[in-house]
N, C-alpha and C positions, 0 to 999 in steps of 0.2 A: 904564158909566163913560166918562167924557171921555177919549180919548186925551191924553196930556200935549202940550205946544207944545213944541219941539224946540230949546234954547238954540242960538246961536251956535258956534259950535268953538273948542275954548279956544286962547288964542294959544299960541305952540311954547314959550315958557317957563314954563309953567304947571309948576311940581314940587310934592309928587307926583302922576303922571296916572297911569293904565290904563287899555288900551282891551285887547277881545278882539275881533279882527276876522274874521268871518264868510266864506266866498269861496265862493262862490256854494252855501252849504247850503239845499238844495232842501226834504226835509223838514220840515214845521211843527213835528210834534213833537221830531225836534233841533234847531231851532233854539229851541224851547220850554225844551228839558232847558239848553245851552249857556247861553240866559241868566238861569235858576234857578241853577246853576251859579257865574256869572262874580256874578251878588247875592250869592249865599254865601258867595263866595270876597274879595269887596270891589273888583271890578271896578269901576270909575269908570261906565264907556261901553264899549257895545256897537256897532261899526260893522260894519253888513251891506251887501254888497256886492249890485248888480243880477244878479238870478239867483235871491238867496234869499228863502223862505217870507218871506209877510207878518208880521210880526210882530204884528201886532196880529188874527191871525186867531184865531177861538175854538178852534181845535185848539191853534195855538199857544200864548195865552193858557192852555189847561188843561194844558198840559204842563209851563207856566214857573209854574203856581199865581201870576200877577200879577206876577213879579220886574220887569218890564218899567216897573214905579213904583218902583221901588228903583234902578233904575240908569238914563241916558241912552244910548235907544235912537236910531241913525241909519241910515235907510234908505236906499237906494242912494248907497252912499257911494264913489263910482271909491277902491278901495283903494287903488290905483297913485301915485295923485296924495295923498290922505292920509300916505301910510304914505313917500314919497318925501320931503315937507315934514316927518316927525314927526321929533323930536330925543330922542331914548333910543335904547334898546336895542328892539330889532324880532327877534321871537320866533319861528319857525316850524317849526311839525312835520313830518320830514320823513326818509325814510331814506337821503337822497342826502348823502354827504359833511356827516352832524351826530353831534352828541355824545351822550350816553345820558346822559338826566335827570338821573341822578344824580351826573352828572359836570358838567351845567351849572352857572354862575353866573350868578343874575339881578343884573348888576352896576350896573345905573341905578333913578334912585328914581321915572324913565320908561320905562315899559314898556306895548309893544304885540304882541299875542300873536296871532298868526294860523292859524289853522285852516282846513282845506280841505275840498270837495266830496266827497262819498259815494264817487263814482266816482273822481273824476278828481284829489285832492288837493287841493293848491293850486299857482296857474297858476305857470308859471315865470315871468311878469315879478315877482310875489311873491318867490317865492322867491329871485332877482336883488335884491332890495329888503335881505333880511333879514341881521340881524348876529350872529345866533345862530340854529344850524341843531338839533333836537331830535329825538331819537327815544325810545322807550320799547320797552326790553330786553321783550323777549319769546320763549316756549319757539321753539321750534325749527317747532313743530306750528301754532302759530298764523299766520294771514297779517300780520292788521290787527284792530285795536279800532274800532269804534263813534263816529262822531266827538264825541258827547257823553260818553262813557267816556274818551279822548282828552285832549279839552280838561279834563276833571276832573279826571287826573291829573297835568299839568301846571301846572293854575292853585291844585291843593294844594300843591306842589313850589315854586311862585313864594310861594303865603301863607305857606309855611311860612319858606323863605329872610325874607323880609320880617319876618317876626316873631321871626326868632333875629340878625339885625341889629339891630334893635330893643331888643334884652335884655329882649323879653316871653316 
């Protein structure tokens, strides 16, 4: 199959937008599962940051089963400078000084959700960027989830917000 051609970047008042942004996720197969995921979830655009898995690699591709034609995919995308010009709410996971999922509000009908590195999270000028900081409650015993397990619990948490605003 053709890779798609990569539209333009929507202008900052584009309402409503989503993006799920990548920061340097090195695995193909998460970054595969993250944007099967953000498809299923109604993510607009996926912005992947230099560092991360090709998206259009066949490991990739067999982990996202194709979602990569369901949504707009952008590859090395300086988060920094995106996510500094973006005009919503700016979403990141994180255990440093954020709120427990369930306790968040996804309060804009823009929103960009950032997810971080296997190892290393997500960088702190990110993190510096964001306007809402998230963690996900967990036992005592566990360290960290999986960052495609992660993101899919947060990006259900935002559909679902989304959909009971809605009065669907």
């Amino acid at each position: 199959a053709k890779i798609p051609e990569c539209p333009a970047m929507p202008p900052a008042q584009l309402a409503p937008f989503s993006a799920l942004a990548l920061d340097r996720i090195q695995d193909p197969s998460n970054v595969g599962a993250l944007l099967r995921t953000a498809a299923a979830m109604g993510v607009r655009e996926a912005w992947l940051s230099p560092g991360c898995a090709y998206a259009w690699s066949q490991k990739t591709l067999r982990a996202s089963q194709g979602a990569q034609f369901n949504l707009v995919v952008r590859e090395e995308i300086d988060l920094d400078i995106a996510l500094a010009k973006f005009n919503g709410q700016v979403c990141v996971t994180t255990l440093a000084q954020s709120t427990a999922l369930q306790d968040t509000k996804f309060t804009n009908a823009r929103v960009a959700i950032i997810v971080g590195n296997e190892g290393a999270g997500v960088s702190d000028t990110l993190l510096a960027l964001a306007t809402t900081r998230i963690h996900i409650p967990m036992h005592a015993q566990v360290e960290s989830l999986n960052v495609g397990a992660a993101a899919a619990i947060v990006l259900y948490e935002w559909q679902r917000q989304k959909q009971q605003s809605s009065g669907r």
